[in-house]
N, C-alpha and C positions, 0 to 999 in steps of 0.2 A: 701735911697730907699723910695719912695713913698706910702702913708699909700695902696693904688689900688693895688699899685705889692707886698705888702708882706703879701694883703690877699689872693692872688693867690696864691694854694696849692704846693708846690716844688715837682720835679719830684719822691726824696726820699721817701719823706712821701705818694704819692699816691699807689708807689709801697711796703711801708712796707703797706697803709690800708688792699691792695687789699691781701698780706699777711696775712695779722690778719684775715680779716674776707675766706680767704678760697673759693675766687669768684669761682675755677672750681670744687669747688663740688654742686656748681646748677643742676650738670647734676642730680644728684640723684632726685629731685623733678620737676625740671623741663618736663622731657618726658613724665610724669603723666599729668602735668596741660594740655599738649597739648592732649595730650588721648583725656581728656573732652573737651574740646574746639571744636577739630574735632570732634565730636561726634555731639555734641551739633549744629555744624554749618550744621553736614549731618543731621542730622532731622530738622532742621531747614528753608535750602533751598537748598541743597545739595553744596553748594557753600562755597569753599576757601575765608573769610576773614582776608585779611592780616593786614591790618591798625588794626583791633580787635587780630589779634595774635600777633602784637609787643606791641600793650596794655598790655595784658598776659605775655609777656615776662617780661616786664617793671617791673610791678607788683609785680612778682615773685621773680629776681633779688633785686630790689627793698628791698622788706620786708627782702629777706631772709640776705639781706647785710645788714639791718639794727639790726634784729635779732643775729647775730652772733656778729657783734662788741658791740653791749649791752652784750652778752655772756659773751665776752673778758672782758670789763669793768669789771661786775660785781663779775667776776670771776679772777680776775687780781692777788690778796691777795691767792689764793689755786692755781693757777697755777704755782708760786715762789715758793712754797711748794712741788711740786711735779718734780721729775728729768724730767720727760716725759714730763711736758711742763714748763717749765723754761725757755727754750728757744724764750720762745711768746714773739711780739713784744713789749704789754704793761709790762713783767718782764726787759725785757733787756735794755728798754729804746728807741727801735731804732722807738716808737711812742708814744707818750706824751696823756694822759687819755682827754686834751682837744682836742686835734687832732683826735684821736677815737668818742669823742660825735660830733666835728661836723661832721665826713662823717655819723655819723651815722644818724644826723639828717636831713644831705642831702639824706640820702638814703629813709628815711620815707616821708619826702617831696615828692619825686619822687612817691614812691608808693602808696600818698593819691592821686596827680595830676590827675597817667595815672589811679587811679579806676574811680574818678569824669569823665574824658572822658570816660570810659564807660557807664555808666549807673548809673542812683540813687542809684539803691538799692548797687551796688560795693561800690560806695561813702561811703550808711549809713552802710554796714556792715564792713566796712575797717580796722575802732579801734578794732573792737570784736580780728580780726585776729591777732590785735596787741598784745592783753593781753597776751594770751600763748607766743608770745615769749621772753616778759617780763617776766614774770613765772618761766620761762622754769629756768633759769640756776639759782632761786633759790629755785628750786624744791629739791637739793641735801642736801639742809641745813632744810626740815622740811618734808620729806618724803623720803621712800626708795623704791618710784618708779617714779623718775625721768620720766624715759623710760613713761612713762604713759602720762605725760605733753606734752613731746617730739615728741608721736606719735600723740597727740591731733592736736598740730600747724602742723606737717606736712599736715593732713587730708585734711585740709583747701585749698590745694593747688586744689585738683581737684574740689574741690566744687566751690570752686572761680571762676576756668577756665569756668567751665558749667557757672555758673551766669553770665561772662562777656560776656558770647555771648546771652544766651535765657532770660537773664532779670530776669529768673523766678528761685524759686526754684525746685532743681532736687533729687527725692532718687535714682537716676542712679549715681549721681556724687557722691553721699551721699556712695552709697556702694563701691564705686572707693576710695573717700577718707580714709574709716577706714583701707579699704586694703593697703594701704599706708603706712596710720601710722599709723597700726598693722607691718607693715612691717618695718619700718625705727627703730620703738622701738625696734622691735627684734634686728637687728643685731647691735640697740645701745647695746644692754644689751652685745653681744659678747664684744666689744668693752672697754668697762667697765671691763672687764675680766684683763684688762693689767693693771690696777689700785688701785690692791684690797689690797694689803698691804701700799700703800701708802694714801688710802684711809682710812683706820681704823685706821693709824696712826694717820691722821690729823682731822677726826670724819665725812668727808664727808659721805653721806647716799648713798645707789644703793642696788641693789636686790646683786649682787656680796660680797660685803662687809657683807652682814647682814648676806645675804644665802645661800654663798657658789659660785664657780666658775660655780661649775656641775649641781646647780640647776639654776644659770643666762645659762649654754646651752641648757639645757633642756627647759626651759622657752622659750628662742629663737626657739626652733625647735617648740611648739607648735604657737608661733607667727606667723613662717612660715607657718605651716600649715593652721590655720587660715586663712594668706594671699592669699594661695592659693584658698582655699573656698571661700573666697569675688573675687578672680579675676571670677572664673566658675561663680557666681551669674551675677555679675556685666558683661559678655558675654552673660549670658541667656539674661539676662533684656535685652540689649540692640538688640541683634537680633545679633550678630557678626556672622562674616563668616567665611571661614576654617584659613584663612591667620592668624587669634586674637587667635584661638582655639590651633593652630602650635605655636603662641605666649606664651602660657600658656606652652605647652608640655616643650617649653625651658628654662621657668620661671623655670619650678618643677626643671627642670634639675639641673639648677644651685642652687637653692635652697640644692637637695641633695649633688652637691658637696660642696659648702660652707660647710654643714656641716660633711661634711667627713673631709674636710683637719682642723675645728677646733676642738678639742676634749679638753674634763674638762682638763686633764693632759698634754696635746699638745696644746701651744698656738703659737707656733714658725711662723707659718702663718696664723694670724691673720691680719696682715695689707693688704695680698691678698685678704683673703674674706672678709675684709671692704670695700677696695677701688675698686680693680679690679673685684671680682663678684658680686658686690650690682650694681657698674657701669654699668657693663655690662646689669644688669637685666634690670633697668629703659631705655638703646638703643635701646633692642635687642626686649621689648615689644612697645615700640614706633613705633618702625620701621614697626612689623609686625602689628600694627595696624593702621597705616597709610595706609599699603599694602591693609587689608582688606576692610579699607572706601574708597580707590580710586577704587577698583575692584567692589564695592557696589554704586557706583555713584559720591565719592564725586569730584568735582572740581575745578580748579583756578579762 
């Protein structure tokens, strides 16, 4: 074999990366970044930028693939340790810790490129975005609010999006983003819930582990709420119409059933309100906020 074809990545290893790093839960962040984007493009010139939303896309996917499989790496030694993820691609073997650095550093590549095509300032603030997610997964080992880190990097995501279209800095996108990650830290903190004897076994740090299950859901319902307060600010500011406002109504919604179906002593469905109601949230206010900018002018 040819030194060309056996640096060509094998079909296996692309589909354990895309594995490891968790590609379809972009949806979580990503329908936020487009929030600001469109936003930013309707005050802007009321006009659909595409070639600037696959920039965004790019971006996005981009960091967060690069972000997750540094997670993996980093975290490769406590995830063997723990029944729940033992099964990860870097414990079982079914991907090699140099095979993980380089998609990951394909992925980073990718994410400084498509910020340089947009604009300087993307470019020069591109590393900052990188630090927390370096951070992020050793946030567990010298603090016990991970969650904290965690909703920092996501923040970033709508802030970014504003900046890749207006160039400029936004406290629109700025109150978008804590909502965010005010929001993603909470129902990390759920999530964390499933972890907490295995975590104090092995010294890992979380609000769970130090402070209890019922104080990590408590915590989360005030996150949510929170959430919800930055989303009503972040409609006021921007001028939104009834379509974002009906957005909100179903946010709450689901917010309170998430927390109906999790409770301190009840964790039985906790992987529905990880995946399928947090999913759902980041759609379902996308959607209605698309609905609102295109009945408010915006177009292709």
């Amino acid at each position: 074999m040819s030194s060309a074809s056996a640096a060509i990545p094998q079909p296996g290893r692309t589909k354990a990366f895309l594995r490891l790093v968790m590609i379809e839960h972009s949806i979580f962040a990503l329908p936020f970044a487009y929030i600001a984007s469109l936003t930013a493009m309707y005050e802007w010139d009321e006009n659909i930028h595409w070639g600037r939303l696959l920039l965004v896309t790019i971006c996005m996917v981009g960091l967060r693939t690069f972000a997750m499989a540094v997670n993996r790496i980093i975290d490769r030694e406590i995830d063997a340790r723990n029944p729940r993820t033992a099964h990860r691609e870097l414990v079982t073997g079914a991907m090699s810790v140099r095979h993980a650095w380089t998609g990951a550093l394909i992925a980073l590549v990718v994410f400084l490129g498509a910020a340089a095509l947009l604009n300087p300032l993307c470019l020069a603030l591109a590393p900052v975005a990188v630090v927390p997610m370096v951070v992020y997964p050793y946030g567990k080992r010298f603090t016990n609010f991970p969650q904290a880190i965690l909703g920092l990097a996501q923040a970033m995501g709508p802030i970014g999006g504003w900046l890749a279209i207006s160039g400029s800095w936004s406290w629109d996108a700025v109150i978008l983003g804590l909502a965010v990650g005010i929001w993603i830290g909470g129902f990390d903190l759920i999530y964390a819930c499933q972890d907490v004897e295995t975590d104090r076994e092995i010294g890992v740090m979380s609000v769970p582990a130090r402070f209890g299950i019922p104080a990590a859901i408590w915590g989360a319902r005030v996150c949510h709420t929170l959430t919800t307060a930055l989303f009503v600010w972040y409609a006021l500011a921007t001028h939104a119409g009834v379509f974002f406002w009906l957005g909100l109504l179903i946010v709450a919604g689901a917010f309170l059933y998430e927390h109906r179906i999790v409770r301190p002593h009840d964790l039985s469905r906790l992987n529905r309100a990880f995946f399928s109601v947090n999913g759902f949230i980041g759609i379902a206010l996308f959607v209605c906020a698309l609905l609102d900018l295109v009945v408010r002018g915006l177009g292709p």
